[in-house]
C-alpha positions as CSV (number, residue, x, y, z in Angstrom):
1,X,-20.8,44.4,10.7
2,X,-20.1,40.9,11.2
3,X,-20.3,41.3,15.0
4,X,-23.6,43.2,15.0
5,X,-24.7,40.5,12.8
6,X,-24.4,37.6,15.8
7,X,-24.6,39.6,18.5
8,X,-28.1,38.1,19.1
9,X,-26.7,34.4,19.1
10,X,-23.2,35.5,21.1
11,X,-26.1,37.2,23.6
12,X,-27.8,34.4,24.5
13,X,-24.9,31.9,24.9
14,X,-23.1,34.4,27.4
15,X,-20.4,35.1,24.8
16,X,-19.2,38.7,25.3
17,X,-18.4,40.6,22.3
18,X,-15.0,40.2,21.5
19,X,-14.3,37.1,22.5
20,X,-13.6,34.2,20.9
21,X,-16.0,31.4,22.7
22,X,-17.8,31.4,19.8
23,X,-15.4,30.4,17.8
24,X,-14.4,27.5,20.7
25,X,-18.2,26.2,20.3
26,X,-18.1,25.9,16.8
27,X,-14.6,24.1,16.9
28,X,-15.8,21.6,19.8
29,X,-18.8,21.1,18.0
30,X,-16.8,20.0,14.7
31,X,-14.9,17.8,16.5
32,X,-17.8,15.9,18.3
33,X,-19.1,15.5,14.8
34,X,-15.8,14.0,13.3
35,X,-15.3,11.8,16.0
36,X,-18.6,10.4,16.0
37,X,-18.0,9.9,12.2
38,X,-14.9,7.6,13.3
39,X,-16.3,6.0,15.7
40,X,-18.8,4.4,13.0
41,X,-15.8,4.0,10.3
42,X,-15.3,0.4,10.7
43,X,-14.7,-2.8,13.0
44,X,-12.3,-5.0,13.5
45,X,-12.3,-8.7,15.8
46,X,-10.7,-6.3,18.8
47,X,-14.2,-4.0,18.7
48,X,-17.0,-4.4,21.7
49,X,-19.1,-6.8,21.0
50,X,-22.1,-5.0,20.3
51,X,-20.0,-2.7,18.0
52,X,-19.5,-6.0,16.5
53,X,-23.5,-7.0,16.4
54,X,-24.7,-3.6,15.2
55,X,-22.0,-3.6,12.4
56,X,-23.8,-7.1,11.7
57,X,-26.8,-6.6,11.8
58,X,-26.4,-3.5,9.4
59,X,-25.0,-5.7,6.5
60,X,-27.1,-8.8,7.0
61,X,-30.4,-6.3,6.7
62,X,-28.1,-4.7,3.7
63,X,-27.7,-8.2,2.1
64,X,-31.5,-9.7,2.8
65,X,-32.7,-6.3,1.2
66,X,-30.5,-6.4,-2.1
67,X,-32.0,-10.2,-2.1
68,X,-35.3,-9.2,-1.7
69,X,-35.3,-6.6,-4.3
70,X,-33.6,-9.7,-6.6
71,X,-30.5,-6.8,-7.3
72,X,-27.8,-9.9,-7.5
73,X,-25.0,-7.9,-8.1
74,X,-25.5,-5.7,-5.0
75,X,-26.1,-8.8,-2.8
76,X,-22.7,-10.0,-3.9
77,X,-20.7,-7.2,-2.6
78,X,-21.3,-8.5,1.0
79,X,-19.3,-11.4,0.4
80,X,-16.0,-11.7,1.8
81,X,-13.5,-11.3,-0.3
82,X,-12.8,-14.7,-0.4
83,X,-15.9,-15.7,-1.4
84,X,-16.0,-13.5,-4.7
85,X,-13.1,-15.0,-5.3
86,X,-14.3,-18.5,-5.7
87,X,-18.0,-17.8,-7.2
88,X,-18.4,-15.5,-9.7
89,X,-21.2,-13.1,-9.7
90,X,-22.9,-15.1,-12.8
91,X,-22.3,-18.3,-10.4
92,X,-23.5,-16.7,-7.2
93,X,-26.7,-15.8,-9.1
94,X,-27.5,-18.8,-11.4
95,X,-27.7,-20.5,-7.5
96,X,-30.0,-18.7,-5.9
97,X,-32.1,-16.6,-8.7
98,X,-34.8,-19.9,-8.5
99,X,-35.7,-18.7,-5.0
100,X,-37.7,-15.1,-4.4
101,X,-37.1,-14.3,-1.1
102,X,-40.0,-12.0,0.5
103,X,-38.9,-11.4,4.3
104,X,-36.0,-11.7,6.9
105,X,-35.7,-11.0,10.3
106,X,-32.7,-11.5,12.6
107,X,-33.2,-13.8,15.6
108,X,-29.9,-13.6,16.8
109,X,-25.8,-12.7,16.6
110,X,-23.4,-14.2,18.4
111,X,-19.9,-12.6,17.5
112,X,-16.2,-13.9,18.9
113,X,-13.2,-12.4,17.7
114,X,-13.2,-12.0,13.8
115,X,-16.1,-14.4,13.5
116,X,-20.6,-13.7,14.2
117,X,-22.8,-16.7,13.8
118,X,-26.0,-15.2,12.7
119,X,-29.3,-17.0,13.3
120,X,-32.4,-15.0,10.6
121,X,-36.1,-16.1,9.8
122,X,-36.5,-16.1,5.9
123,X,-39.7,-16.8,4.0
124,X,-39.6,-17.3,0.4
125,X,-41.5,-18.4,-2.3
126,X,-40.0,-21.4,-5.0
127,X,-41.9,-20.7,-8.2
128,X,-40.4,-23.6,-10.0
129,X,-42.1,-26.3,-8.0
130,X,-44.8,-23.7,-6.8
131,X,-44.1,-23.2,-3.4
132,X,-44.9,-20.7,-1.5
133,X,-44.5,-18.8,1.7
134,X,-41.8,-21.1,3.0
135,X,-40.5,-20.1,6.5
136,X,-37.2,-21.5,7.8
137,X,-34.3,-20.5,9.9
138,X,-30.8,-20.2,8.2
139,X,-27.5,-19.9,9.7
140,X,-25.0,-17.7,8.3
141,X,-21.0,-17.0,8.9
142,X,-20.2,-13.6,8.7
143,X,-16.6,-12.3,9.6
144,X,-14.8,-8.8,10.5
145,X,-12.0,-8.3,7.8
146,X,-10.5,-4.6,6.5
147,X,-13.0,-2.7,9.2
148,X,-16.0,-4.4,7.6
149,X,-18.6,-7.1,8.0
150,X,-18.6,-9.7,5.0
151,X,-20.8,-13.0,4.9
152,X,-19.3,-16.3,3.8
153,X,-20.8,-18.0,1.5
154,X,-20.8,-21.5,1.0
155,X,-21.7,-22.0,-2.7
């Protein structure tokens, strides 16, 4: 019953009944998947340097979001290990909670080795002096440690 059942499908691959190429297209195809899910499973200073950029660019937009949205404690988690380490979360936030930020975009990443110098656009607002719509570029230091992307923060 099962063969009658994809004897359609086997048809119009060119799969004879009996065979097993069926079989080998479903196992080829679950090995492209899981090495495509590899390939994105992290990067380290050794990776291409556009590996390097995209990883980047994924966690700075990750981070600028989280700030955005004012969700502290998410914003945190991108920095490097080190950096928790030396500021508290309560710390990290008390420092920049003043500011609402409203927009990023990168303008550019330039990674070498272990270390990507990251060039973004931020606007903010400063409600306690009643600022608004400030536009200014900021650098930021972000390095490639454990297969992952953390920024270094500079309290």
């Amino acid at each position: 019953m099962t063969e009658q059942r994809f004897a359609p499908i086997d048809a119009q691959m060119g799969v004879r009944q009996g065979s097993i190429g069926w079989w080998r297209l479903l196992a080829v195809g679950a090995a492209v998947i899981a090495a495509g899910c590899a390939s994105t499973g992290g990067v380290t200073a050794e990776s291409p340097a556009a590996l390097k950029e995209k990883a980047v660019a994924e966690r700075v937009n990750g981070r600028w979001e989280a700030l955005i949205k004012r969700d502290y404690s998410r914003a945190y988690e991108y920095l490097s290990p080190a950096s928790r380490e030396s500021t508290s979360l309560p710390t990290f936030q008390a420092k920049i909670e003043a500011i609402q930020y409203k927009a990023v975009n990168i303008n550019k990443i330039d990674c070498e080795a272990e270390v990507c110098k990251v060039t973004v656009n931020v606007t903010y607002d400063f409600p306690p002096a009643k600022i608004k719509g400030v536009a200014t570029l900021l650098d930021e230091n972000w390095i490639i440690d454990q297969g992952q992307a953390w920024f270094v923060y500079r309290g």
